[in-house]
N, C-alpha and C positions, 0 to 999 in steps of 0.2 A: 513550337513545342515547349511544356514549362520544365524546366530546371530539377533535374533529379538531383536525392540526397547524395548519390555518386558526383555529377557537377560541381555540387556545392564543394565536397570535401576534394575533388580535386583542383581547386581553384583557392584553398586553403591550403595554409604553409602546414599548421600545426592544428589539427582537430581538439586537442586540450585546452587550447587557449582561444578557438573561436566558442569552446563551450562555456569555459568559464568565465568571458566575458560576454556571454546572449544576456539579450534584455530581457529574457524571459525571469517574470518573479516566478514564487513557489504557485502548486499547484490552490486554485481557489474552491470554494465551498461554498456556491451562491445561497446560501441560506443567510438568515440574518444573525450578525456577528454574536450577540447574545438574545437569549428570549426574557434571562432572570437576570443573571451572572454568572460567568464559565466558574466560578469556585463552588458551588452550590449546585450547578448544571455536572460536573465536573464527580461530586461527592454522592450524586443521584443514583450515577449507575453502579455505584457500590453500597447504596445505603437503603434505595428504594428504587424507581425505578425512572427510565429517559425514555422517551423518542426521538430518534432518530429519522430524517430526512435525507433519504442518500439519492433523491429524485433527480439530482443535477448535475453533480462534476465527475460524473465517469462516464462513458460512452457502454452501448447497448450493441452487441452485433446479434441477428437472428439468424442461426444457420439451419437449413433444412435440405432432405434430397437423401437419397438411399445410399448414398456415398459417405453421408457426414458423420456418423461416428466412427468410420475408417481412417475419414480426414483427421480425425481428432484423436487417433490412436499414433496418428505419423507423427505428428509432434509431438504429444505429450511423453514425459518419463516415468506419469503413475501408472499405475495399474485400471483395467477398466473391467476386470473380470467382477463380475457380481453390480456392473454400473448398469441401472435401466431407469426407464418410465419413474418420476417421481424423485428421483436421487437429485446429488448436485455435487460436484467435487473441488478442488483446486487446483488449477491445469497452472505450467509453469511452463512453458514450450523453452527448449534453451537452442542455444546454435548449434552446427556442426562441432563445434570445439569445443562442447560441454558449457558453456558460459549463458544462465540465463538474462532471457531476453524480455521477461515482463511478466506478470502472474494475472490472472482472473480468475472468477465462479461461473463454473458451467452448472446450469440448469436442462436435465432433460427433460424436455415438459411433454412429449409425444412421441411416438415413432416416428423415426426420423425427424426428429423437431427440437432443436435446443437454441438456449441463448446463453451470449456470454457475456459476462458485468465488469468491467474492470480499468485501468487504464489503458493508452492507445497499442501502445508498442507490442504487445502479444496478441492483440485484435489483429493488427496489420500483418502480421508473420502468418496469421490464420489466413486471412484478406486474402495475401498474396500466393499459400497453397490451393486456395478455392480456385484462383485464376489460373494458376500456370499447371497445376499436376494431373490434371486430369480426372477427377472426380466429381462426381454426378452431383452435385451441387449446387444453390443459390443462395445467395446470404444480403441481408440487407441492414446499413447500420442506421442507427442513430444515435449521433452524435455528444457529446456532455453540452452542459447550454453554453458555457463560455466562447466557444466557436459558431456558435448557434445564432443564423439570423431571428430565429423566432424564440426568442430566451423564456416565452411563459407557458411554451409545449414541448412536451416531450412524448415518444410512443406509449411508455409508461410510467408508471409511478413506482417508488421503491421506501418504504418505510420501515423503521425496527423499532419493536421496542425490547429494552432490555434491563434486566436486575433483579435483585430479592424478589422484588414486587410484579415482577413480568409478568405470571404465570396466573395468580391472583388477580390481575388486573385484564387478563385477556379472558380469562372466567365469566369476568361480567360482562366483557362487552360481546362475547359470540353467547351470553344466557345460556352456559349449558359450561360442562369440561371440557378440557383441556385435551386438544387431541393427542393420544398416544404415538408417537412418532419419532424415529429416532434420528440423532444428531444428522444433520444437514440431510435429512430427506424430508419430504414435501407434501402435503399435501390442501384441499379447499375446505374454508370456513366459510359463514357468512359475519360479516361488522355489520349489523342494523341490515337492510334490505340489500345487499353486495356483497357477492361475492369475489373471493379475494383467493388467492394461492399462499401460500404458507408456507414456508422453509424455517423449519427448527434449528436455531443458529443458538451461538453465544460467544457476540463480537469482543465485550469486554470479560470476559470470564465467569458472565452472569447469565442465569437461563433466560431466553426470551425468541423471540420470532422474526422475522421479514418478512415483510408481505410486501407482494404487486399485485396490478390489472393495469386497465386503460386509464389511458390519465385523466379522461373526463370522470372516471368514476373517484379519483383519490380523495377531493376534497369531502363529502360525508363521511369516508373513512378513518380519517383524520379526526372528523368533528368528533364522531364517535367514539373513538379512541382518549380524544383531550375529556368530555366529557365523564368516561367511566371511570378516568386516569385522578380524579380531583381524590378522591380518597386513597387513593393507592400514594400520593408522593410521588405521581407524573411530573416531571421536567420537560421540556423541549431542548435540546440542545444544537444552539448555534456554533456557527463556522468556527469560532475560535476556540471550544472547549475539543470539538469534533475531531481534529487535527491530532492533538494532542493523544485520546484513548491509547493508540498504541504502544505507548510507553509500557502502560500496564499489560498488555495483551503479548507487547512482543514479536508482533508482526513486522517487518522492514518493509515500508509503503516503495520504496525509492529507487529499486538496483537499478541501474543506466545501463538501457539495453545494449544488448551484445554484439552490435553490430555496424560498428566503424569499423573494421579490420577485415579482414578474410579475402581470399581472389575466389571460395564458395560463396559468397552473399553478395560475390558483386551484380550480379543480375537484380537480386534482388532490393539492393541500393539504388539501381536504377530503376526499378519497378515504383520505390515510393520518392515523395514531393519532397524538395529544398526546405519547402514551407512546412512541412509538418514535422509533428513532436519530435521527433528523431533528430530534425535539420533545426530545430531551435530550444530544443531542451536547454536547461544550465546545471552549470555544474556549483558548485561555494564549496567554502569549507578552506583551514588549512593545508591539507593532503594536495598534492603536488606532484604529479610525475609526465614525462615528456608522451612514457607512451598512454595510448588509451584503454590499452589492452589491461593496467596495472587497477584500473577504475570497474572492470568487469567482477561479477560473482558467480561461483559455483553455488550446487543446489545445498551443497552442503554449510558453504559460507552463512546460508541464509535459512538454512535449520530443515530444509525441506531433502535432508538425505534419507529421512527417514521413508519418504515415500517413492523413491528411485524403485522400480521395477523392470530386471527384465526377461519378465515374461511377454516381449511381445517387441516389435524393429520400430525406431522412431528415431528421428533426426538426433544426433549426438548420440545415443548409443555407444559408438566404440569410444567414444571419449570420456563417457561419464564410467564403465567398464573397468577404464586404465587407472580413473581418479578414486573408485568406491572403494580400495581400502588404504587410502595413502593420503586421508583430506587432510592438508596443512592447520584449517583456520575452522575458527567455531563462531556461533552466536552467541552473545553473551548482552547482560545488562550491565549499564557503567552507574556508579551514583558517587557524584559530583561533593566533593566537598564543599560545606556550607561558607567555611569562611573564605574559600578562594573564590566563589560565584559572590561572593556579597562585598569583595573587594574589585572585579570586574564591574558590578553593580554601581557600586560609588565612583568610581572611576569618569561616569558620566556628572559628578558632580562638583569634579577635582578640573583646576585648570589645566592646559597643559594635552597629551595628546590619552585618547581614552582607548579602552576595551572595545572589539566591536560590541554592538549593544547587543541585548538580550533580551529578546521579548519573549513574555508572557500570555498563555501558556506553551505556546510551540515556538521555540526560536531559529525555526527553521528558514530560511531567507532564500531556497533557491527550489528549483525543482530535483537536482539530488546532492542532497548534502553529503560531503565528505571531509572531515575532519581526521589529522594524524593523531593516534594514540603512541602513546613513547614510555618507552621502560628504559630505566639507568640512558634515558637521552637518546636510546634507538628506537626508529619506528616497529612497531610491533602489531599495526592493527589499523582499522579504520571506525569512527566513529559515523552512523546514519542517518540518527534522527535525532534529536536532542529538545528537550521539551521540561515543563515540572508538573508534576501532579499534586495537589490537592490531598487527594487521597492521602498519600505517601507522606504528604510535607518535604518532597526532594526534590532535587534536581537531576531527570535522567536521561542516560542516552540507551539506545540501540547500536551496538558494534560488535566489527568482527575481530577476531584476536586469533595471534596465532594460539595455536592450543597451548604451550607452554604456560604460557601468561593468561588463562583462561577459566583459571582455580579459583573459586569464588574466596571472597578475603585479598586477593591478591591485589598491592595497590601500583597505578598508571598513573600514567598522568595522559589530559586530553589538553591538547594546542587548539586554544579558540581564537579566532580569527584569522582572515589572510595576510601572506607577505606582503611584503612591500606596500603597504597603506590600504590594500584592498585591490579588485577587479574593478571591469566598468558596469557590473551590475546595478540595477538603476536600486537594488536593496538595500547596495552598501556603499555606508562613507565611510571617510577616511579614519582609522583606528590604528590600532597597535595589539600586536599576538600577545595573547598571556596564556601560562599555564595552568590549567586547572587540575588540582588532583583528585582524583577519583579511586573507588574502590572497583573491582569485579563481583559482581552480584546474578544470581542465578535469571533464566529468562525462559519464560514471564515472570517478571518480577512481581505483579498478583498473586499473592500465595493461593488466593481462592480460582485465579485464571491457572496455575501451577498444577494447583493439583483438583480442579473441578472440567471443566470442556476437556482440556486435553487426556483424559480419561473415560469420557463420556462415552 
């Protein structure tokens, strides 16, 4: 019998330290690293317009059966009243203790018939309610390709394109307007002879669409699209600029699911693999605490309080209940002081022991980055994601702060890099912590992602 993530971690002394030292790098983005250059690919989706290839590093679950949007009501904490045929939402399943466990986009594509897009760890928590709770269900996944023995098929295809020019450029290529539709509902066009489903999205804060079907049909969709896309100031954009968008957007790709703790989840510890994401995630970052439990997030942590509902019984319920008017910690955007990141910078050019480095544009080096934020020298926060935009011409993070320290203007400082010379991350070498100061800045820090989509 193979090794359950329950195994693994009782066979480990300290779950923080077998996380921050897995050889797992950051998550990948099989696409090719740039199409132009990420500065230019980068200034697209704010100045004209991108496509976007999301056909490969998230996994796909298909869930169907007269059971499954009941299934989907026991975990989720949104709301599902007014959710039907053609919609699509943002499901955050969290534990029994209020601590989410991973986020995805649910698509209802039929009665009784949806799919869900996203990373593994809230697929799995779904997975594992399909199996044990007794719900008239079946579900079928497939995989992101990086786990994939067949890495040049996938069930479907998944593209975006997005910006100023989105709307204008999807004009021409479906010959006809722009379907009326509102934010993230759905519905079919044709690109040239294929048809295609259509989700009214706006990932960067810019208007624009997603489209799927089957994967043999992607590639003329595509042609299609680059085709119509020459006048509009179409981009492609590769892995490395892709990473980075959320800066501006403000989303937190990263929380580390919720589920190394609890004597509730131990069944379901034993339900998943040693070997999967859960049993080999990594952790980076300065941030530093024995328990694991201090590396968890509430919905509210991660900006998603606004959608807590409860009109209806779902796993964590009483917990999230006890936490809706007393939430410690907010979301917030950090921007980096230019001279202390250009002294980190140099730093790789000075003998002697250096900064960890900083890559361009996302200098993200693990699967969830955590970094301490420190006010007058106490820790005050966690920093997520850290990256520079283009755009902007800054250098920015995503982090959570307590509220106090959460006033935009208000200045931090962020501790880049780890102690003691580093982990055994195969990401990082040997460096030395520096302080960087930063200010608090609103989020999305997009003024147009600010106050455009989330209005919509």
């Amino acid at each position: 019998m193979s090794q359950s993530l329950q195994d693994l971690l009782d066979s480990t002394e300290n779950v923080v330290d077998m996380l921050r030292n897995a050889q797992t790098g950051p998550n990948v983005y099989p696409v090719d690293p740039e199409y132009t250059n990420w500065r230019d690919e980068q200034e697209a989706w704010q100045k004209t317009c991108v496509l976007f290839d999301l056909s490969y590093h998230m996994v796909d679950l298909a869930l169907e059966g007269p059971d499954a949007l009941e299934l989907l009501r026991t975990v989720g904490f949104n709301s599902f009243r007014g959710f039907e045929v053609d919609n699509a939402k943002h499901l955050a399943p969290c534990s029994p203790e209020g601590h989410v466990i991973g986020d995805v986009i649910l698509f209802y594509l039929a009665e009784n018939e949806f799919n869900l897009v996203g990373r593994a760890p809230a697929l799995n928590w779904i997975r594992y309610h399909a199996d044990t709770g007794g719900f008239d269900v079946a579900y079928d996944v497939d995989q992101r390709t990086a786990v994939r023995e067949d890495k040049d098929r996938r069930r479907s295809y998944r593209l975006q394109i997005q910006g100023p020019n989105a709307l204008s450029l999807l004009e021409k290529v479906i010959e006809g307007p722009v379907p009326d539709v509102k934010f993230f509902s759905m519905t079919t066009i044709e690109i040239g002879k294929t048809k295609v489903r259509a989700l009214r999205h706006g990932m960067v804060g810019q208007p624009g669409f997603e489209f799927f079907g089957p994967w043999e049909e992607k590639q003329p969709v595509v042609e299609a699209i680059l085709r119509a896309g020459e006048q509009f100031g179409l981009r492609r954009v590769g892995s490395r600029a892709y990473s980075s968008n959320t800066l501006e957007s403000g989303w937190i790709p990263s929380p580390l699911p919720a589920v190394y703790t609890g004597a509730g989840l131990e069944e379901y510890r034993r339900w998943l693999p040693a070997s999967g994401y859960e049993g080999s995630a990594s952790i980076g970052g300065s941030f530093v605490s024995d328990d694991i439990e201090d590396y968890y997030f509430t919905p509210w942590d991660l900006g998603y309080g606004g959608f807590v509902r409860f009109d209806h019984d779902f796993i964590g319920r009483d917990a999230l209940e006890e936490m809706a008017d007393d939430s410690p910690r907010t979301k917030v955007t950090l921007v980096l002081e230019p001279s202390d990141v250009l002294k980190a910078v140099g730093s790789q050019l000075e003998p002697g022991e250096r900064a960890k480095f900083i890559e361009y544009p996302s200098a993200v080096y693990s699967m969830h980055p955590y970094d301490a934020v420190l006010a007058a020298g106490q820790p005050i926060g966690i920093s997520t994601w850290i990256g520079y935009s283009s755009n902007e011409r800054k250098m920015l993070t995503l982090a959570v702060l307590d509220k106090r320290h959460a006033e935009p203007g208000t200045e931090v400082t962020l501790l880049w890099g780890e102690p003691d010379g580093g982990t055994a991350k195969p990401a990082v070498e040997p460096h030395r912590q520096v302080e960087l100061k930063a200010t608090v800045a609103p989020v999305p820090f997009s003024r147009v992602a600010r106050e455009g989509y989330r209005t919509d």
